[in-house]
C-alpha atoms as one frame of an Amber mdcrd trajectory, in Angstrom:
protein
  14.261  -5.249  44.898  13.874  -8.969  45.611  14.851  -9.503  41.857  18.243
  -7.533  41.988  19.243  -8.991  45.310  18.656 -12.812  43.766  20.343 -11.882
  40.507  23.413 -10.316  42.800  23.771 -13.556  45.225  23.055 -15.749  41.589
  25.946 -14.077  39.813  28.070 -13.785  43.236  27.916 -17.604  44.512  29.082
 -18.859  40.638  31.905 -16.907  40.946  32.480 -17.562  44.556  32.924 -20.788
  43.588  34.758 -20.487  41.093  36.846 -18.967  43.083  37.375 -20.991  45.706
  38.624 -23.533  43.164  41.065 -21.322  41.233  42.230 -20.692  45.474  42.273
 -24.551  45.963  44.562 -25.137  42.943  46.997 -22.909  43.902  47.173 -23.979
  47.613  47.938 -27.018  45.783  50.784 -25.849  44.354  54.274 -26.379  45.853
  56.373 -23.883  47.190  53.866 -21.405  45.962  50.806 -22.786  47.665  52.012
 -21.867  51.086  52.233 -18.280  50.120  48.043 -17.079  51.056  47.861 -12.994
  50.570  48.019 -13.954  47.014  45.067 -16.126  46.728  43.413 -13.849  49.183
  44.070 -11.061  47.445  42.830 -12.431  43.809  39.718 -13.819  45.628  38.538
 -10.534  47.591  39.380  -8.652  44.128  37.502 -10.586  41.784  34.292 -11.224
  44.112  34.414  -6.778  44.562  35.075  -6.505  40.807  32.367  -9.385  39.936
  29.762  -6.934  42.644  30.866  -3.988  41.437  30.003  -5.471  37.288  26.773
  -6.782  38.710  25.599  -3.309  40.385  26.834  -2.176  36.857  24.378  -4.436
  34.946  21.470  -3.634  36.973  21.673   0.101  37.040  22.256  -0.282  32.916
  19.301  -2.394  32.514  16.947  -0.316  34.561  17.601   2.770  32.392  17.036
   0.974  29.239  14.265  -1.086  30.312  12.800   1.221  33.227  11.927  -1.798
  35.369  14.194  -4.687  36.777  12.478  -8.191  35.751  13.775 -11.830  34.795
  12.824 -11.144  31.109  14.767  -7.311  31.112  17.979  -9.116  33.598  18.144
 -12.009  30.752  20.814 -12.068  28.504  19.147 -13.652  25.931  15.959 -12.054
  24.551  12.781 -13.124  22.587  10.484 -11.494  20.741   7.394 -12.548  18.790
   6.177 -10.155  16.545   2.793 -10.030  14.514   3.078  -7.793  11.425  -0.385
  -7.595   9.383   1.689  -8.221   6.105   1.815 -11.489   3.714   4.623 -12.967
   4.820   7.370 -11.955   2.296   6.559  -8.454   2.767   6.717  -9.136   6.644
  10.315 -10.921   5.862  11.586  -7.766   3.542  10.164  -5.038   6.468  11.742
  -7.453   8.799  15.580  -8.035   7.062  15.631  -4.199   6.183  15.250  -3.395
  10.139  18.039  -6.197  11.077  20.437  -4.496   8.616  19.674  -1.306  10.069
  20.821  -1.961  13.225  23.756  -0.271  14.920  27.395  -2.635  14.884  25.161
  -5.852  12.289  27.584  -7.361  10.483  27.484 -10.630   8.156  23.700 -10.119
   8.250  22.732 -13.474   5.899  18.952 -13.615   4.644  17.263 -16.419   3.290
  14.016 -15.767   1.640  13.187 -19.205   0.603  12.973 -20.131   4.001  11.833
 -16.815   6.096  14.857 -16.546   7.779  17.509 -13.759   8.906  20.894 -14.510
  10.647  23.569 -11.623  11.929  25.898 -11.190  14.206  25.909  -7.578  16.341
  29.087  -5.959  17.428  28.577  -5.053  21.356  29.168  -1.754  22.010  32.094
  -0.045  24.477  29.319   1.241  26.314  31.761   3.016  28.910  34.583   3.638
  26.655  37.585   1.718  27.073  38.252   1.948  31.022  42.053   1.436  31.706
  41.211  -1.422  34.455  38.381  -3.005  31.790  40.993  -5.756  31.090  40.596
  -6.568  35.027  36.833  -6.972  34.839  36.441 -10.696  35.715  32.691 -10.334
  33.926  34.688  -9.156  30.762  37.207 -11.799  30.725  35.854 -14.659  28.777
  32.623 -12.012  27.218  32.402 -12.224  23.182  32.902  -8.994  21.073  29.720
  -9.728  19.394  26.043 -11.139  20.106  24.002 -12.564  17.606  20.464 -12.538
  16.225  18.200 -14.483  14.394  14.863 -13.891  12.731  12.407 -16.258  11.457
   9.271 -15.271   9.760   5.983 -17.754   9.936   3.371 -17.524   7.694  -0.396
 -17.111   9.566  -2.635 -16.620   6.702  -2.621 -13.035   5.084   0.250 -12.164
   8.036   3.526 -12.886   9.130   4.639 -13.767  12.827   8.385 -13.194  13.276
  10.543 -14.821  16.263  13.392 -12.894  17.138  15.917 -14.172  19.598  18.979
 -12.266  20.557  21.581 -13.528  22.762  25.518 -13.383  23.576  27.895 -15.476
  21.103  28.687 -17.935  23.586  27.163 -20.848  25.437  23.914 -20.621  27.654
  25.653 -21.853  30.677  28.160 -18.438  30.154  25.167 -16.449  31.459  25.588
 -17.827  35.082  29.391 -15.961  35.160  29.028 -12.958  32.205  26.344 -10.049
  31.844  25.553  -8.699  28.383  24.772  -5.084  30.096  21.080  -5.162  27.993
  23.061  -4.826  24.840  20.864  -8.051  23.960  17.331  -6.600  25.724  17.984
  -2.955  23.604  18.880  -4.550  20.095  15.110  -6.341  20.719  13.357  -3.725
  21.442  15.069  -2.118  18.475  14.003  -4.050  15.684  10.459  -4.191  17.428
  10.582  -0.590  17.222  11.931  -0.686  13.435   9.111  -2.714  12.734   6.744
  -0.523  14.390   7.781   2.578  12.577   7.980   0.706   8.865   4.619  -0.661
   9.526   3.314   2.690  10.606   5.182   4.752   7.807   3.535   1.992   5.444
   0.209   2.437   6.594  -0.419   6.786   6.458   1.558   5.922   2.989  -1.617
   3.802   2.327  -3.697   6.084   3.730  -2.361   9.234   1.708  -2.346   7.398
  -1.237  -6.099   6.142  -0.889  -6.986  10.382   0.606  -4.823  11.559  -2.759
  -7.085   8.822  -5.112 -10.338   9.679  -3.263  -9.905  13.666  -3.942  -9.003
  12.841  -7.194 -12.029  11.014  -7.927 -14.533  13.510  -6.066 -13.134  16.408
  -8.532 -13.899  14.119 -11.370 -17.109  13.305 -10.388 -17.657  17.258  -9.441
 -16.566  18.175 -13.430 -18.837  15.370 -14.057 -21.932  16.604 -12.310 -21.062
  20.240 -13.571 -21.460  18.921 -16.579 -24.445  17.137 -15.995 -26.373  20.319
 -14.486 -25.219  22.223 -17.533 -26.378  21.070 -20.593 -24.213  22.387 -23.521
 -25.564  26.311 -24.767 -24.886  25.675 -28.497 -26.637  22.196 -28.377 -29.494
  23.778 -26.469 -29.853  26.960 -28.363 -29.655  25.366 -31.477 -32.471  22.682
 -30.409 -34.797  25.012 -29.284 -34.279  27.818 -32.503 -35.114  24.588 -34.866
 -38.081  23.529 -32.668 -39.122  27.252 -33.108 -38.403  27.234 -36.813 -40.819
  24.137 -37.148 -43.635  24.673 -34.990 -44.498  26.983 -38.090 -43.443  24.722
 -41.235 -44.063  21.050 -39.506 -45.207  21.254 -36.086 -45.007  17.151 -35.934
 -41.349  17.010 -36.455 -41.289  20.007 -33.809 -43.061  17.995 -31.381 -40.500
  15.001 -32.113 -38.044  17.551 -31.661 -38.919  18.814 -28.352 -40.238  14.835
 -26.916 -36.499  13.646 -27.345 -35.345  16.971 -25.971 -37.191  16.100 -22.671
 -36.236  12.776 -22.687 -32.218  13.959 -22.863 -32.771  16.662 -20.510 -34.263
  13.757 -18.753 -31.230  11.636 -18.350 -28.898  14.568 -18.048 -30.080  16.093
 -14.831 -27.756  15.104 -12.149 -28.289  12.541  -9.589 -26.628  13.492  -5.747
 -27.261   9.871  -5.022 -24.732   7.761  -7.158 -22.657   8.729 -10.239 -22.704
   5.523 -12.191 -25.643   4.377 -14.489 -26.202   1.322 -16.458 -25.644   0.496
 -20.211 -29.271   0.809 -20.584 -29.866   4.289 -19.372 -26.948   5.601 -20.909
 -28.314   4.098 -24.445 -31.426   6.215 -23.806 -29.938   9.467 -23.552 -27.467
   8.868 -26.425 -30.031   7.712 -28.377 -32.313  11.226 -27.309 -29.301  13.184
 -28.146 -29.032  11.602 -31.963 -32.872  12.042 -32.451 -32.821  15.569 -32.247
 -29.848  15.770 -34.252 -31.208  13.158 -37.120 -34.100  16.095 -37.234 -31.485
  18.786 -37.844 -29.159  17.186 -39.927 -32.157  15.077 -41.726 -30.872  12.674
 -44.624 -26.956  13.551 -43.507 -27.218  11.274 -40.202 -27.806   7.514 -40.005
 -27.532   5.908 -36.563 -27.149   1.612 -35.701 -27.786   0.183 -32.788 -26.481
  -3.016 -31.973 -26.661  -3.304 -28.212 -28.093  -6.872 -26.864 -30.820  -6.362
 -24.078 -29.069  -9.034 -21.512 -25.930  -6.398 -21.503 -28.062  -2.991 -20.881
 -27.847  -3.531 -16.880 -23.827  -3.685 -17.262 -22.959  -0.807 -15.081 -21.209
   2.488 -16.591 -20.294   5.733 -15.549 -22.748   8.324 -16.205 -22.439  10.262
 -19.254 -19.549   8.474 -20.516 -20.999   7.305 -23.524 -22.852  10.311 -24.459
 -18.811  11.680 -24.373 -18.135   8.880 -26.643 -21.470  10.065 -29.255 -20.547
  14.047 -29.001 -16.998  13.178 -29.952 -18.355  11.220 -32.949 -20.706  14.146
 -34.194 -18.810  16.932 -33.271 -15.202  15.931 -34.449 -16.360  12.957 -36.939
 -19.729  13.667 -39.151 -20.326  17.678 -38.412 -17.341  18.696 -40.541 -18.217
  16.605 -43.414 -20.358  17.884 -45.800 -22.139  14.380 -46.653 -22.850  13.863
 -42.733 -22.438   9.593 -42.193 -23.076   7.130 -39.695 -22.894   6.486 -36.136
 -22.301   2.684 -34.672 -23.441   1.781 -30.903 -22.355  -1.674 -29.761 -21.700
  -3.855 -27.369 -20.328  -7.193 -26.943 -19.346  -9.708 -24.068 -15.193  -9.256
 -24.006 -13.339 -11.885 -21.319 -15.334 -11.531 -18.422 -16.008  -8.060 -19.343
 -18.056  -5.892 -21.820 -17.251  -4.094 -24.569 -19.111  -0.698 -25.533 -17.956
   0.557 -28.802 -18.905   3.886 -30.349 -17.975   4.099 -34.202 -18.737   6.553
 -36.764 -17.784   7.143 -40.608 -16.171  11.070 -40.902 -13.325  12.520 -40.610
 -10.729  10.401 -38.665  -7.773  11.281 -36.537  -7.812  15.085 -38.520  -5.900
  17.678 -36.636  -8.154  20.087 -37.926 -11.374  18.751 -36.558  -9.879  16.026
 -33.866 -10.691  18.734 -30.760  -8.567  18.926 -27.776  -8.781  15.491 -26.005
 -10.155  16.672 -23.082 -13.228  14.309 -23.457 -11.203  11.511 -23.985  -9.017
  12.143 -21.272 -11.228  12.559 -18.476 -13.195   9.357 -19.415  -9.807   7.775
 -19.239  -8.860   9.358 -15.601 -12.613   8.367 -14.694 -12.084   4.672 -15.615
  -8.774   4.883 -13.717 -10.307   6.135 -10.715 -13.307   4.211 -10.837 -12.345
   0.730 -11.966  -8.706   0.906 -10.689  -7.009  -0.312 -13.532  -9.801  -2.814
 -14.676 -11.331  -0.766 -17.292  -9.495   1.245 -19.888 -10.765   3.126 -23.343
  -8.995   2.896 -26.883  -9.271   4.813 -29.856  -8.711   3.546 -32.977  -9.224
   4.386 -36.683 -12.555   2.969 -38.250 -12.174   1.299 -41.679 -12.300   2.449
 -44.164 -13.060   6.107 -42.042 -13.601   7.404 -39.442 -12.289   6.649 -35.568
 -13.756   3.554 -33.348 -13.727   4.425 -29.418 -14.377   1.664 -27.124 -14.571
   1.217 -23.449 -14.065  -1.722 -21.530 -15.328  -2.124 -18.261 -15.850  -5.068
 -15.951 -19.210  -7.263 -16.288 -20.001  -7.217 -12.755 -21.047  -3.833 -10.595
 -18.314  -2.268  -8.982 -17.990  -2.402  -5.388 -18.092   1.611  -5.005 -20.644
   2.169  -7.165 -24.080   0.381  -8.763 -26.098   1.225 -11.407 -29.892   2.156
 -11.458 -32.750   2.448 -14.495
C-alpha cells in the first residue's frame, strides 16, 4: 500500500508542478492571462487524467507482476540471467528468444561481441480509447521501448544482462508510465530462456535414454550370444572328439582341452561386457585350435600381437566375430583351406587389431549376410561414441583384412579384466 501511495504522490507532485508552470505562463500572457477558468480548467483536468493514468499503471502492473514493488513499478527493467551453456550457445538461445518476442523489430545481433540490440513496439493495451490523445501520461510516451542483451562468458556458461526500458530519457520516468510493457517483455525472454533451456535438456536426456536402450539390446544380443555357443560348431567339435578318442585319443584330448578353454572364455560375465586384447586372443586362439585339428594341414594361423598391447581394452567377443567371419566366409569354402593373420599395432593414440585371412574375398556367394559386421560396428558406435570404428578391406593378393580401431586407454563406461 505504502508503495502505491508514494508512487501516486511521486508521479502527482511532477506533474503538479509542471503544471503550475504551464498556469504561470499563461497568467503571464496579456489579454489572455486575466482569463483563469481556462488555466483552472487545464490544471484540474490534467492532475485527474495524470491520477486516473497512475491508478491505471498500478492496477496493470499488479496483474502482470502479482505484487506492487519498486523493481515491478520501474519502467526500466534488469535481468541477469545464468544459462549453463558455453557462451555462444547461451548468445544463439538468447538472440532466438529476443526475435521471438511479440512487436521486436530491427533486432541487430552481434556475435563477435555477445551482444543483442532491438527495439519493441508497445502495445495498445486498451485499444485505441477516443480520449487516449488527452492522456497527459501519453503525450510525450514513445511508440516503442527498447532492449538490449549482452552475454558474458563465466567459464563453461554464459551470464546474460538484459535491460529493457522506454525509448526516451531516464528523467521521462518521473512524468510517463510504461504500463509494465517493459517488466512483461523481461520476464518474457527469462521465460524463453527457461523453456529453450528446458526443451534442450529432456532433448539431452532422450537422446542419452534412446543411446542407452540401444546399447543394453546390443549388449543383450551380445550376451545371448555368449550363453549360446554356436550348435554346428559344437556338434561338430564334439562328433570329431568322438571320432578320435578311438583312432588318436591324444589329438582328442587336444581337441576337447581347447574346447574347455573356449567354452571358458565364452560363458557370459553379468559383471562387465568389455574384455581386454589379451583375453579375447585366448579364446580366438581356442577357437582356431580345434579347428587346425579338423581341418589339419588346410589351416595355418599367425600371431603377431605384442604383449605390452594385450591389456588394451575390447569388447567381448568382438574379435572372435572378426576370426568366424574369416573361417566361415574366407578359408571354409576353399578347397585348399589358407591362413589366418592376428595383429595388432599402436595406431595415433590408439590400437589397431587386424584380423586377415587368405580365401575367398568379397564373394557374394560365400560373403554371408553382414550381420556380424554390422553389429560390431553399432557396438563400437555405442560404446566408443564415435572414437572407434571397423573397416574391411580386401587382403592382397586374397582374401579380406578387417580391422578395428579402438582407443588406447579404457573407456570410461567400461574396463577390461584377465
Amino acid at each position: 500500500m505504502f508503495k502505491s501511495v508514494f508512487f501516486i504522490l511521486r508521479i502527482g507532485i511532477a506533474w503538479g508542478i509542471a503544471t503550475m508552470l504551464v498556469v504561470a505562463l499563461y497568467s503571464g500572457l496579456p489579454l489572455i492571462g486575466q482569463f483563469q477558468a481556462p488555466a483552472i480548467l487545464f490544471a484540474f483536468g490534467t492532475m485527474g487524467l495524470v491520477i486516473a493514468g497512475a491508478f491505471s499503471h498500478l492496477h496493470r502492473v499488479r496483474l502482470i507482476a502479482g505484487r506492487v514493488a519498486d523493481e515491478t513499478l520501474d519502467n526500466r527493467q534488469k535481468r541477469v540471467i545464468e544459462i549453463p551453456l558455453e557462451a555462444g550457445e547461451a548468445f544463439d538461445l538468447v538472440d532466438a528468444a529476443i526475435r521471438e518476442l511479440p512487436g521486436a523489430e530491427g533486432v541487430r545481433s552481434a556475435r563477435d561481441s555477445l551482444q543483442v540490440r532491438a527495439k519493441i513496439a508497445r502495445p495498445h493495451l486498451y485499444g485505441e480509447p477516443p480520449l487516449q490523445r488527452w492522456n497527459p501520461l501519453l503525450w510525450f510516451a514513445p511508440d516503442h521501448n527498447q532492449l538490449q542483451a549482452t552475454v558474458t562468458p563465466a567459464g563453461d556458461s554464459g551470464r546474460v544482462t538484459l535491460i529493457c526500458e522506454p525509448e526516451s530519457p531516464a528523467w521521462s520516468d518521473w512524468f510517463l508510465v510504461d504500463d509494465g510493457t517493459n517488466f512483461e517483455n523481461a520476464e518474457a525472454i527469462a521465460r524463453a530462456i527457461t523453456r529453450r533451456i528446458g526443451e534442450r535438456r529432456r532433448g539431452e536426456r532422450a537422446s542419452a535414454a534412446q543411446t542407452a536402450t540401444e546399447k543394453e539390446l546390443t549388449e543383450a544380443k551380445l550376451h545371448l550370444l555368449h550363453a549360446q555357443v554356436e550348435p554346428h560348431f559344437l556338434y561338430n567339435t564334439l562328433a570329431s572328439a568322438q571320432l578320435l578318442t578311438r583312432s588318436d585319443p591324444a589329438r582328442a584330448e587336444a581337441m576337447l582341452g581347447h574346447l574347455i578353454q573356449y567354452l571358458r572364455r565364452s560363458l557370459p560375465d553379468a559383471k562387465d561386457d568389455m574384455s581386454t586384447l589379451g583375453v579375447e586372443l585366448e579364446r580366438a586362439l581356442a577357437y582356431l585350435e580345434i579347428l587346425k585339428i579338423r581341418m589339419g594341414d588346410r589351416l595355418a594361423v599367425q600371431v603377431d600381437v605384442p604383449q605390452a598391447l594385450r591389456a588394451t581394452t575390447l569388447p567381448a567377443m568382438m574379435l572372435q566375430t572378426l576370426v568366424e567371419n574369416a573361417i566361415k566366409h574366407g578359408l571354409e569354402p576353399r578347397t585348399g583351406g589358407g591362413t589366418v593373420w592376428i595383429r595388432a599395432r599402436p595406431d595415433d593414440g590408439g590400437v589397431a587389431v587386424t584380423v586377415a585371412d587368405d580365401g575367398e574375398g568379397f564373394n557374394s556367394k560365400t560373403s554371408g549376410t553382414g550381420i556380424g559386421l554390422k553389429n560390431v560396428r553399432e557396438r563400437l558406435r555405442l560404446r566408443y561414441a564415435g572414437s572407434a570404428n571397423l573397416s574391411v578391406i580386401a587382403n592382397f593378393p586374397s582374401g579380406v583384412a578387417a580391422t578395428i580401431t579402438v582407443p588406447a586407454a579404457v573407456p570410461s563406461n567400461g574396463a577390461g579384466h584377465e
